[in-house]
C-alpha positions as CSV (number, residue, x, y, z in Angstrom):
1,X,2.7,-12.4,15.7
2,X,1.7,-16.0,16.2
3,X,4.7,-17.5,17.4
4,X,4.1,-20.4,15.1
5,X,7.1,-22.5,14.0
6,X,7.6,-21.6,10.0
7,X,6.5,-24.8,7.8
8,X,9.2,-26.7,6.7
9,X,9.6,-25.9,3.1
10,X,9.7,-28.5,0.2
11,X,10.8,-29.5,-2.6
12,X,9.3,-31.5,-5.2
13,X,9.5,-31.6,-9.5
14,X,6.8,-33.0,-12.3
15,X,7.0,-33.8,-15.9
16,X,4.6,-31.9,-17.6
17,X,2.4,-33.7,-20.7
18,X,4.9,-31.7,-23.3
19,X,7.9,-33.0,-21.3
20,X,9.0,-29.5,-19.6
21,X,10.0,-30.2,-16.1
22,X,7.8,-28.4,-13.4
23,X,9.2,-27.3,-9.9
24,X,7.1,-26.9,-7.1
25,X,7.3,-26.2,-3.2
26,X,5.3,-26.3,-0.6
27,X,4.8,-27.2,3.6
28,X,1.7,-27.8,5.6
29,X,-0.6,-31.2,6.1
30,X,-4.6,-31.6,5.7
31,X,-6.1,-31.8,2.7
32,X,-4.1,-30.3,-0.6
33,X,-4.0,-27.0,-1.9
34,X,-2.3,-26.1,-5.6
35,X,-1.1,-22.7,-5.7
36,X,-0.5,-20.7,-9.1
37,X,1.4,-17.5,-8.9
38,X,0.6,-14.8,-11.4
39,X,2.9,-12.8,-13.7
40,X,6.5,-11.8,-12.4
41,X,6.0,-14.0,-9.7
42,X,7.8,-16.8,-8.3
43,X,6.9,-19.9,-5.2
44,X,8.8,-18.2,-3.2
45,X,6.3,-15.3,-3.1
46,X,3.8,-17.3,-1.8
47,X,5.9,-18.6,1.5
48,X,4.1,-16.1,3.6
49,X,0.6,-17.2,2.6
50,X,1.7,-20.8,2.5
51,X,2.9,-20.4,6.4
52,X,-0.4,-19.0,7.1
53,X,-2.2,-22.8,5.8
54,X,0.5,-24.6,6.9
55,X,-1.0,-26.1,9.8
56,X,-4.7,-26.5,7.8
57,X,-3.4,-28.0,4.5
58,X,-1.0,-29.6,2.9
59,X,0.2,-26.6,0.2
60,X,2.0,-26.9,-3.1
61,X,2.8,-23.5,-4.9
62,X,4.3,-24.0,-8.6
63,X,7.1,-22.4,-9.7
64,X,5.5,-21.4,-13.4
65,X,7.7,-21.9,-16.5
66,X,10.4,-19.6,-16.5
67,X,11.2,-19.7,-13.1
68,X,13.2,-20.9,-11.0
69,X,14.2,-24.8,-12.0
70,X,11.3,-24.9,-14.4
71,X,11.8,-25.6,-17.8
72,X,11.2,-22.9,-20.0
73,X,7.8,-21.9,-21.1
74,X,8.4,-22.9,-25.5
75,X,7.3,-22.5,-28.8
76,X,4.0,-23.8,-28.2
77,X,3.3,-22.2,-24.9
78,X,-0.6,-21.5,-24.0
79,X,-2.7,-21.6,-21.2
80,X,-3.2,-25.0,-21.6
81,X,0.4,-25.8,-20.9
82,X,0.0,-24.1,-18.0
83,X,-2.9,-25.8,-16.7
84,X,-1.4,-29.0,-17.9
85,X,1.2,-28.1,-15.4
86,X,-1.2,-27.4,-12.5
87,X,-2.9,-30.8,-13.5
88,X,0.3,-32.7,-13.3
89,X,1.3,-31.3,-9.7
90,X,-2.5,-32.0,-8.6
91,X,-1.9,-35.6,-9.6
92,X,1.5,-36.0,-8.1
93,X,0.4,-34.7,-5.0
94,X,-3.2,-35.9,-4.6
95,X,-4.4,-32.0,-4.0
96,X,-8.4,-31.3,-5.3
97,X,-8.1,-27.8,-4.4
98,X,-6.4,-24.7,-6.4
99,X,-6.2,-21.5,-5.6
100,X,-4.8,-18.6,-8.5
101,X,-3.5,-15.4,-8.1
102,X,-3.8,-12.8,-11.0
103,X,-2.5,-14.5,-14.4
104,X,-2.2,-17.4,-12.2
105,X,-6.2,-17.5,-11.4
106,X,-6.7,-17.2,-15.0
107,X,-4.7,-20.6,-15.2
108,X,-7.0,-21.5,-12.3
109,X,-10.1,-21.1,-14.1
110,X,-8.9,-23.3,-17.2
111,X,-7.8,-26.1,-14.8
112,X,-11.3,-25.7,-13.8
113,X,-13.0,-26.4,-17.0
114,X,-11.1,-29.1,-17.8
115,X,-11.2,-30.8,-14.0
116,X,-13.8,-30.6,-11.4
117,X,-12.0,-29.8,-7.6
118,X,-13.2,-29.5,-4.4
119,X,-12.9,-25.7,-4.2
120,X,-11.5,-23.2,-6.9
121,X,-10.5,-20.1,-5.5
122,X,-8.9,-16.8,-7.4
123,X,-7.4,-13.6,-6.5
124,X,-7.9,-11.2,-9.4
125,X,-8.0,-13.4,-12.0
126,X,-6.5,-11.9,-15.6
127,X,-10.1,-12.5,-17.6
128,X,-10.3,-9.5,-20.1
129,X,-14.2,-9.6,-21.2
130,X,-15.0,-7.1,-23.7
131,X,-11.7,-5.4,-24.2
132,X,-11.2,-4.5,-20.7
133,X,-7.3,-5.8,-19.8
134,X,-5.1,-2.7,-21.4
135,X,-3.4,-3.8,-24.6
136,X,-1.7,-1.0,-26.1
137,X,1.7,-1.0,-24.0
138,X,2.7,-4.5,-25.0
139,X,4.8,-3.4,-28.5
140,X,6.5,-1.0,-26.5
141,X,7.0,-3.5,-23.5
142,X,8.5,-5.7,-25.9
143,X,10.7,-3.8,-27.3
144,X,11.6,-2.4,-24.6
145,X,12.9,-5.9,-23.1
146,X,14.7,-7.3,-26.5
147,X,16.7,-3.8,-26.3
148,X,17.9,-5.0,-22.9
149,X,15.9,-1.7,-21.6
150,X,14.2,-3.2,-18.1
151,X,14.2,-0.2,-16.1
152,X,12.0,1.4,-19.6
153,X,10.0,-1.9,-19.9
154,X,9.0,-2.5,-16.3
155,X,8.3,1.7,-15.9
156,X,6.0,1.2,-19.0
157,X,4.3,-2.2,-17.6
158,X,3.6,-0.5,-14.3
159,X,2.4,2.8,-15.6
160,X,-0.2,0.7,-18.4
161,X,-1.5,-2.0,-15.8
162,X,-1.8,0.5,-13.0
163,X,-1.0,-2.2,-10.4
164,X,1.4,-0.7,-8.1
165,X,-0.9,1.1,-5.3
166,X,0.5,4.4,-6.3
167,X,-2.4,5.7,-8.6
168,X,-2.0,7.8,-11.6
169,X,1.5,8.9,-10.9
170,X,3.7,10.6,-13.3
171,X,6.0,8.8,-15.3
172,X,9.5,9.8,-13.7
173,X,7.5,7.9,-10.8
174,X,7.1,4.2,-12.1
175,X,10.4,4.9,-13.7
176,X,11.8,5.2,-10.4
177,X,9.6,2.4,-8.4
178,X,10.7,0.4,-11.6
179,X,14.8,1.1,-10.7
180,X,14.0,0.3,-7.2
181,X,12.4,-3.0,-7.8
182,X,15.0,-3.9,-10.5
183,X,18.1,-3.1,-8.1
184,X,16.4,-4.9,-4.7
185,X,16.8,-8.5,-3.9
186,X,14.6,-9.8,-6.2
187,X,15.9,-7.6,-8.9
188,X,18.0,-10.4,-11.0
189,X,15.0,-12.6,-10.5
190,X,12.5,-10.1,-11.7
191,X,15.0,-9.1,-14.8
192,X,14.9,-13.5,-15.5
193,X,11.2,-12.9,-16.2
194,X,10.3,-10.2,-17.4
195,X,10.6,-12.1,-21.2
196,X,7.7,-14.3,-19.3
197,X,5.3,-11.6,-19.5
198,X,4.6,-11.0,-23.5
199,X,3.4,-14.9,-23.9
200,X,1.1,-14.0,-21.1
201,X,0.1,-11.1,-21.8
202,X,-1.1,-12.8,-25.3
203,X,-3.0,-15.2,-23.9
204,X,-5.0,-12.8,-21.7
205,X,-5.7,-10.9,-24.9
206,X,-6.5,-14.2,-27.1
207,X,-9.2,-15.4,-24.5
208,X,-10.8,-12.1,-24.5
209,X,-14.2,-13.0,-25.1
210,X,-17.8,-12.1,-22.9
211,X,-16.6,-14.5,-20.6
212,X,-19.6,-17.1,-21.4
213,X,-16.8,-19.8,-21.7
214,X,-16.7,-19.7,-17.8
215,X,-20.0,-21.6,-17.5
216,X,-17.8,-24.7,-18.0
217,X,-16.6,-24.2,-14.7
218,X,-18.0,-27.3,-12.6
219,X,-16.5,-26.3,-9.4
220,X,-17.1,-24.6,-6.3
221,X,-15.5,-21.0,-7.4
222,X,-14.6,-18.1,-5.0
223,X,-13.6,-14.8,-6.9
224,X,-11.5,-12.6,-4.5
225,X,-10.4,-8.9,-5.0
226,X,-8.8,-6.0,-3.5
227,X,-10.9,-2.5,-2.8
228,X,-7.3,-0.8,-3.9
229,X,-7.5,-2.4,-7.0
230,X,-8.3,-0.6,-10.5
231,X,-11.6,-1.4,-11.7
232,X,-11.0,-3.5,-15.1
233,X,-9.5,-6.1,-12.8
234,X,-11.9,-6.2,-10.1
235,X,-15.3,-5.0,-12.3
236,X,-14.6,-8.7,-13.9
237,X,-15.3,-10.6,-10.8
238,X,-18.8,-9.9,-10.3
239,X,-19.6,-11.3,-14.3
240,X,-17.8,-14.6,-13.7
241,X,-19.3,-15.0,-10.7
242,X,-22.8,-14.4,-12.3
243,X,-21.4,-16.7,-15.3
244,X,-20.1,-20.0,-13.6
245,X,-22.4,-22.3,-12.0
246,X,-21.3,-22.6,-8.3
247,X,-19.5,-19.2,-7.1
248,X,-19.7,-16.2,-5.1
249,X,-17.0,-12.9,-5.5
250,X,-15.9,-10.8,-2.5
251,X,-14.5,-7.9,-2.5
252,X,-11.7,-7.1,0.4
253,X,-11.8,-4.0,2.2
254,X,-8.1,-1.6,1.9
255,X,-6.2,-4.6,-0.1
256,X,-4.5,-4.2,-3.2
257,X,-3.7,-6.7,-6.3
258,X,-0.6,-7.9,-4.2
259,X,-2.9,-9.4,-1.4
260,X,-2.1,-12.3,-1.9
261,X,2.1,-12.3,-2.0
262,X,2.8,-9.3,-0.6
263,X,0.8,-7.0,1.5
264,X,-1.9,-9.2,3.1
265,X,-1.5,-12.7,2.9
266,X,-3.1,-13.6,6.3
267,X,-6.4,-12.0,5.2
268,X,-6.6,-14.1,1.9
269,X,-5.4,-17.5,3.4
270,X,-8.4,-16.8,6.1
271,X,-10.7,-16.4,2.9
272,X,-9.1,-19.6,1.4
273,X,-9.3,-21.5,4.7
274,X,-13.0,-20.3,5.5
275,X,-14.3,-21.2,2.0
276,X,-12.7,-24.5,1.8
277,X,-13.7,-25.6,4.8
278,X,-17.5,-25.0,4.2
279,X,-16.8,-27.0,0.7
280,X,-14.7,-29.7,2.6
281,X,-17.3,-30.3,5.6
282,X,-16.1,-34.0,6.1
283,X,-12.7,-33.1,5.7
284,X,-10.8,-32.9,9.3
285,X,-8.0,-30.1,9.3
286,X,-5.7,-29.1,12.2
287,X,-5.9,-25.2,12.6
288,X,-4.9,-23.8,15.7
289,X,-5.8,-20.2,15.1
């Protein structure tokens, strides 16, 4: 334990280019830093890792569409809405660094071909290149969710993605991690998303591709992952990183693909902190360690 008196966490709101209104918090001061959550997750999942930049940079983490006092994410929803989002907070807030986290770092990556930042940095980001991001369980997901099932849909989401660090486990098991995560204090706010996750999902499968697209990417790019994490997620990393221009991928020793807002968020805002400092060289910053 640090010690370190918690950020003060704020509040701030954009209009997005389609008119939906974007919510966004954050704490810290030094340069700016754009966070993106990734699917199912809120700003609020991101307060540990925000503390843990707070007193290096100024951070903003977006509440996505669908959450939280966001508009909704509408008829035309893409991942260009999205990273018209990220572009408006970057522009309210002066920030010219993002960092992404799963669905959230492919949202990253888009921002990135349409804007150049200081550093662009991504945990896991949801590329699928050559079929590799599992498909088949959407239909079922979905209707799953529009027959008000959510125990059935999020059991069959964490079984297909084979996220949760608990391996190839039966299916009574992610039925019951899927009760347990549906009943705890995030439960109602998990259940408000879940309708978030087919749009998503269809983007991740429209952009398949052999990620060549990538090459656009005119910024200084770190590609994070976790050791813990299943291969079609991580295996991606190294083919961006041979793909856009300026980056480098690491992968992180006994982390899983909830790093970021869950299980490790010191170790990826030191991974954050040391790459944007060597990209930021004239930039002065105020960590104390």
């Amino acid at each position: 334990m640090s010690g370190k008196k918690p950020a003060e966490w704020q509040s701030g709101t954009v209009t997005s280019q389609d008119g939906t209104r974007i919510s966004f918090f954050g704490a810290g001061r030094g340069p700016g830093l754009v966070v993106i959550p990734g699917n199912n997750r809120c700003a609020h999942h991101y307060q540990a890792l925000t503390q843990a930049l707070s007193d290096t940079y100024s951070v903003h983490v977006i509440d996505r569409r669908g959450r939280g006092l966001s508009g909704p994410q509408g008829p035309d929803y893409s991942i260009e809405t999205e990273a018209d989002d990220a572009l408006a907070v970057m522009d309210r807030t002066g920030a010219q660094m993002l960092f992404g986290h799963s669905y959230g770092g492919l949202v990253t990556l888009h921002v990135g071909l349409r804007r150049k930042v200081s550093a662009l940095m991504a945990y896991e980001p949801a590329v699928s290149i050559g079929g590799g991001f599992p498909s088949s369980w959407l239909p079922s997901f979905t209707r799953l969710l529009n027959e008000g099932k959510h125990t059935a849909a999020m059991a069959t989401f964490l079984k297909a993605t084979r996220l949760a660090p608990i391996g190839d486990a039966p299916t009574p098991v992610f039925r019951a991690l899927a009760f347990l995560l549906l009943l705890g204090t995030d439960g109602r706010e998990t259940r408000a998303m879940m309708p978030t996750t087919p749009p998503e999902m269809n983007e991740i499968f429209r952009l398949d591709s052999d990620g060549s697209r990538y090459a656009g990417v005119d910024s200084p790019t770190l590609l994070l992952g976790g050791e813990k994490t299943p291969a079609y997620v991580t295996d991606v990393l190294p083919r961006l990183a041979r793909v856009v221009p300026d980056a480098r991928h690491v992968i992180l020793p006994g982390l899983d693909h909830n790093a970021p807002d869950l299980n490790a968020p010191d170790v990826v805002a030191e991974q954050i902190r040391t790459f944007a400092q060597e990209r930021l060289p004239g930039e002065r910053t105020h960590h104390t360690g």
